[in-house]
C-alpha positions as CSV (number, residue, x, y, z in Angstrom):
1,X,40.7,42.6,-8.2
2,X,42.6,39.7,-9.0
3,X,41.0,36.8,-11.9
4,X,42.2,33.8,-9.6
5,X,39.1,33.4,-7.8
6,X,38.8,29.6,-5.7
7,X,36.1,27.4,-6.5
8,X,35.2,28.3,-2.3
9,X,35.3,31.7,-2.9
10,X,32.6,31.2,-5.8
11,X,30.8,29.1,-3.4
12,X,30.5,31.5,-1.2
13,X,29.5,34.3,-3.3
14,X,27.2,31.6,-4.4
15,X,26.1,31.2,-0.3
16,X,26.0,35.0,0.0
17,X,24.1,35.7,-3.5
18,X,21.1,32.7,-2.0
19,X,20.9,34.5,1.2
20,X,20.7,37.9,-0.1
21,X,17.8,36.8,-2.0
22,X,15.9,35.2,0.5
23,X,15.8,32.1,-0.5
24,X,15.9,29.3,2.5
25,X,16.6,26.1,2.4
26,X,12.9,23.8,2.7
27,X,12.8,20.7,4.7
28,X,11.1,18.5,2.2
29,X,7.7,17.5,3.2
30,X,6.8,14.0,3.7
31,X,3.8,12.3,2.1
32,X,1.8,11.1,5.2
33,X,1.7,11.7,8.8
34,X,1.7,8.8,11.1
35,X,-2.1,10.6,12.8
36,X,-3.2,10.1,9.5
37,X,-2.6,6.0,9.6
38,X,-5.7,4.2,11.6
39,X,-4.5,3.1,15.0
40,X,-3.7,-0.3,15.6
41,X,-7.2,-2.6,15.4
42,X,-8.4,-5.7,14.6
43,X,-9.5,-6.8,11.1
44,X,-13.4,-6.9,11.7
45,X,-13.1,-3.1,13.0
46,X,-10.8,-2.3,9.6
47,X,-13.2,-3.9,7.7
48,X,-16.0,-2.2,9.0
49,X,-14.5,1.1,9.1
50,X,-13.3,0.5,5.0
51,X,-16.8,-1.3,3.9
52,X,-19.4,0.0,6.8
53,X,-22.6,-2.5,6.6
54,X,-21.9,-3.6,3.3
55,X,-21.9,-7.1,3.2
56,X,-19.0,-9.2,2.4
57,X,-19.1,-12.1,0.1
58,X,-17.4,-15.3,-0.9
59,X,-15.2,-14.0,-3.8
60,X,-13.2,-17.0,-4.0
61,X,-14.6,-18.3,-7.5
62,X,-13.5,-14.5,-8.9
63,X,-10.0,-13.4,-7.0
64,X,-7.1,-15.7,-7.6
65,X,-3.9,-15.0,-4.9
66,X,-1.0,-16.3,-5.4
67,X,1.9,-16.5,-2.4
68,X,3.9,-18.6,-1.0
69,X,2.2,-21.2,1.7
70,X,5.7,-20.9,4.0
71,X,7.0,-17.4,4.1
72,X,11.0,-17.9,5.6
73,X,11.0,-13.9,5.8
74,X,7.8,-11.8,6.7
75,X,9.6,-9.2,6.0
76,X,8.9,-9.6,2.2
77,X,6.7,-11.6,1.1
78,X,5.3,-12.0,-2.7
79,X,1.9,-11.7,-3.6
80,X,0.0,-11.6,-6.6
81,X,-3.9,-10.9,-6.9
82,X,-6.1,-11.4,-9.7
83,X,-9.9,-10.6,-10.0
84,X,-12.0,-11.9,-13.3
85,X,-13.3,-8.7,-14.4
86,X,-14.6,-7.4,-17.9
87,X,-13.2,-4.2,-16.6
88,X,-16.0,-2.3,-18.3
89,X,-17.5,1.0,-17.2
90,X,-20.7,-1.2,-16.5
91,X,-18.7,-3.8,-15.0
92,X,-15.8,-3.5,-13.1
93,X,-13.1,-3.7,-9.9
94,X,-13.1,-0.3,-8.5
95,X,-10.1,-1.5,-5.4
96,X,-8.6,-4.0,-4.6
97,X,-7.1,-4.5,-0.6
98,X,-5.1,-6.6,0.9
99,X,-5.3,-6.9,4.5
100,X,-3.1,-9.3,6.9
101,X,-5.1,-10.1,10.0
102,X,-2.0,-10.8,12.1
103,X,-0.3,-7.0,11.3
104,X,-0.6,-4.3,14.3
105,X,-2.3,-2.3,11.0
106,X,-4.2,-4.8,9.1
107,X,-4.7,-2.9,5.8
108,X,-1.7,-3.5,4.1
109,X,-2.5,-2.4,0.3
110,X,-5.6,-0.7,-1.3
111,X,-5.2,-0.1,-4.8
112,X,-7.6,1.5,-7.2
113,X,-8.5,0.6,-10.8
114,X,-10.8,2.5,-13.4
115,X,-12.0,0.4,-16.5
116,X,-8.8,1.7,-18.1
117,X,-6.4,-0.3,-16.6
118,X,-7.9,-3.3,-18.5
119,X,-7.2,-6.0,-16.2
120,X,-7.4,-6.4,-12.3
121,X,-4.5,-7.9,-11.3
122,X,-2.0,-6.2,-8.2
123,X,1.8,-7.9,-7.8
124,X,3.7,-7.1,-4.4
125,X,5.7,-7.4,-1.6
126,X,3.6,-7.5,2.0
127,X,5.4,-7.2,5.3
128,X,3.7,-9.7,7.8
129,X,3.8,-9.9,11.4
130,X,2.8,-13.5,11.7
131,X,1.1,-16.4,10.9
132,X,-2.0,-16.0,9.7
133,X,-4.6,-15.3,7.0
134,X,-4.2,-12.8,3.9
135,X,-7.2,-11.6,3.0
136,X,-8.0,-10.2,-0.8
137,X,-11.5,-7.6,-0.8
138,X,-12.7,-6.7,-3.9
139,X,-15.0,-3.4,-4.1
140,X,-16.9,-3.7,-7.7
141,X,-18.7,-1.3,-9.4
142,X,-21.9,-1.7,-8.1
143,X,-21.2,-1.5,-4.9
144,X,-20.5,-5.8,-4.0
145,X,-17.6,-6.5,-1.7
146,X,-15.8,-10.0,-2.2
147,X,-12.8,-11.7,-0.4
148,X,-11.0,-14.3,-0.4
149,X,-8.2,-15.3,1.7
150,X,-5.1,-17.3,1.9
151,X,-3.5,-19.2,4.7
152,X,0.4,-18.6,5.0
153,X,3.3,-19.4,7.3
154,X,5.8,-16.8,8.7
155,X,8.4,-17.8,9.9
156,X,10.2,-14.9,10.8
157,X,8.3,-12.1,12.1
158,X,8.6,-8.9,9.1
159,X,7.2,-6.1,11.6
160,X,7.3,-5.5,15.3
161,X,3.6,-6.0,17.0
């Protein structure tokens, strides 16, 4: 047996060694399913599947958003959210959503907080379909649901209806 062996030859020992074994390549598994995703809907049904009876009210004294009025690509378009929160265990934001009324899916973010994180505040990029409201929902503690919303502009569409 000769010493000069190829780096393909090794590689194919290597191949043979895997098979030998039984070991089989995996196709990586993916993190969601697109059944799993509610079909498309309007907001009051998305908010009445996510909050059921509960009612919703004015949180606009308590969430601060901040985004652009004109958005020149709705494909990505900033956001940051803020609620005024002790963020106590006796007292504090739970989730925070962000729906767009105007997207096939409306529920773009949901985000949950424990008393931990110390502050309620969310920073990202939404993908909106159109012009229309943002909305901001709240879900404290106790159970109270707030929104507030923001008007903004697209002026290029971000996702296909």
């Amino acid at each position: 047996m000769s010493g000069n062996f190829t780096r393909r030859a090794w590689l194919g020992l290597a191949t043979l060694g895997a098979v030998g074994a039984g070991v089989r390549p995996r196709i990586a598994a993916a993190q969601g399913h697109l059944a799993n995703l509610a079909p498309e809907e309007p907001i009051a049904a998305t908010l009445r599947r996510l909050f059921a009876d509960r009612p919703i009210k004015d949180g606009a004294a308590v969430i601060g958003i901040e985004m652009p009025l004109i958005a020149e690509d709705g494909g990505s378009v900033p956001i940051a959210v803020e609620v005024k929160s002790p963020m106590t265990p006796e007292s504090h934001v739970k989730a925070i959503y962000i729906l767009s009324e105007k997207n096939p899916r409306p529920l773009n973010v949901k985000v949950s907080l424990t008393p931990a994180a110390g502050q309620a505040f969310v920073a990202t990029n939404l993908r909106l379909a159109d012009s229309g409201p943002v909305r901001v929902v709240a879900e404290m503690s106790d159970g109270t649901v707030l929104m507030a919303a923001r008007e903004v502009r697209v002026t290029v569409a971000g996702c296909a209806a």
